[in-house]
C-alpha positions as CSV (number, residue, x, y, z in Angstrom):
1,X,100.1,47.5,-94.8
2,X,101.1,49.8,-91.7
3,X,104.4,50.9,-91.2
4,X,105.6,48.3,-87.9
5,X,107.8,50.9,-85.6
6,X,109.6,49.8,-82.5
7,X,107.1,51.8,-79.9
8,X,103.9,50.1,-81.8
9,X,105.5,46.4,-81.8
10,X,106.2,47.4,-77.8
11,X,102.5,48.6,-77.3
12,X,101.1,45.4,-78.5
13,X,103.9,43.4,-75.6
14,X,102.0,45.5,-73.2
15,X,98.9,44.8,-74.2
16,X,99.7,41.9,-71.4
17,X,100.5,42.7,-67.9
18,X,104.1,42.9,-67.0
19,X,103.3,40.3,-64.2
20,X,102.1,37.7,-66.9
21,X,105.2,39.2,-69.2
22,X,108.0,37.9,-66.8
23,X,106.4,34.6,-66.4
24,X,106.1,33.9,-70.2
25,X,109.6,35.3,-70.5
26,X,110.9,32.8,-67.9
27,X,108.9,29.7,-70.0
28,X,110.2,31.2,-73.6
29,X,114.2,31.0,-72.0
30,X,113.6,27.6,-70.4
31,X,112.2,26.4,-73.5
32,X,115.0,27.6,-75.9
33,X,117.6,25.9,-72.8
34,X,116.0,22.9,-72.8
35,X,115.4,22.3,-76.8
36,X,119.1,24.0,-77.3
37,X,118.1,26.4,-79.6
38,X,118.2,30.6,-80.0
39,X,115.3,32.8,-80.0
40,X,112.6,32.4,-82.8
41,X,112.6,35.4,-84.8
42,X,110.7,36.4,-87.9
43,X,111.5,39.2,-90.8
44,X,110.4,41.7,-90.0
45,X,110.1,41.4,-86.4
46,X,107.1,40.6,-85.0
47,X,105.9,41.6,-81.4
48,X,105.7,37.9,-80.3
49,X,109.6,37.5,-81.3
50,X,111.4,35.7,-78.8
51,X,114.2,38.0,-78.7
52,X,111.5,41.1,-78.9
53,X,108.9,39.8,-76.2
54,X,111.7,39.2,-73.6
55,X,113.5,42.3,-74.3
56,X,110.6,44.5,-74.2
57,X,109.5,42.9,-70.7
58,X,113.0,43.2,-69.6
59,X,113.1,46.8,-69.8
60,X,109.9,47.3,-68.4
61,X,110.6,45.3,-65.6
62,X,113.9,47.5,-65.0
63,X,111.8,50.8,-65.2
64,X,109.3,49.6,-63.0
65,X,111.6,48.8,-60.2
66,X,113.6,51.8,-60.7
67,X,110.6,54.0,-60.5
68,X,109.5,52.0,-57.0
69,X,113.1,52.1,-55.5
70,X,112.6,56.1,-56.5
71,X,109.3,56.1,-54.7
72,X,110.5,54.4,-51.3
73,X,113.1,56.0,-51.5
74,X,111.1,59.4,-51.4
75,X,109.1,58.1,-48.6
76,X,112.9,57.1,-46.3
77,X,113.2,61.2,-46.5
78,X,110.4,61.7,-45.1
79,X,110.2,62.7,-41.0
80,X,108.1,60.9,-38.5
81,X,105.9,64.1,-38.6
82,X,104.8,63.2,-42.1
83,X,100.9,62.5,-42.0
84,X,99.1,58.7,-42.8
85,X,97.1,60.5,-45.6
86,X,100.3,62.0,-47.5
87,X,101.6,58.3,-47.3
88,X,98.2,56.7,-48.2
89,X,98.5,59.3,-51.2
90,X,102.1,58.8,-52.3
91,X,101.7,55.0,-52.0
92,X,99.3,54.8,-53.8
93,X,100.7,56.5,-56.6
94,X,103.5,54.7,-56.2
95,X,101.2,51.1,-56.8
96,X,99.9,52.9,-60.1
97,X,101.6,51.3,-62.7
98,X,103.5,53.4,-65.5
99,X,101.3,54.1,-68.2
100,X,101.4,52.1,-71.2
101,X,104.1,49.6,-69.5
102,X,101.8,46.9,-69.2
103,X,102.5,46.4,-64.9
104,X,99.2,46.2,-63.6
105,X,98.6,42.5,-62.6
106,X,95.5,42.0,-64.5
């Protein structure tokens, strides 16, 4: 049996894009709302853990739009001499999602 660390259990979250993460996070806390319950949870954890799955997205998600806030905020110093193809360039970049995070859209 392989040894299960944190970063591997993460991995396999973003296996799924962080898109389809948020929106399965939303149903999984709706769910344990409406049938008044906690998070399911195994031992050892598991990557499809409540608590795990929505945590892991979570932080993605916060990375994700930190990185984009640091982006556009990059662009706002630019001057109006700036050219379209340095912007076309750094947006683009910007779009990429971070490796291994799971944010593409599909």
């Amino acid at each position: 049996m392989s040894e299960r660390t944190e970063e591997s259990l993460k991995a396999r979250v973003r296996e799924t894009p962080l898109i389809e993460r948020l929106n399965e996070s939303r149903k999984r806390i709706a769910a344990m709302c409406s049938e008044r319950r906690g998070p399911k949870m195994t031992i050892p954890v598991e990557y499809y853990d409540d608590d795990f799955f929505i945590c892991a997205t979570l932080e993605d998600a916060r990375d994700e739009v930190a990185r984009l806030r640091g982006a556009l905020q990059t662009i706002a110093t630019w001057d109006a001499r700036s050219t379209s193809q340095r912007i076309q360039t750094f947006a683009q970049a910007a779009l990429t999602p971070q490796a291994g995070k799971g944010g593409a859209n599909g």
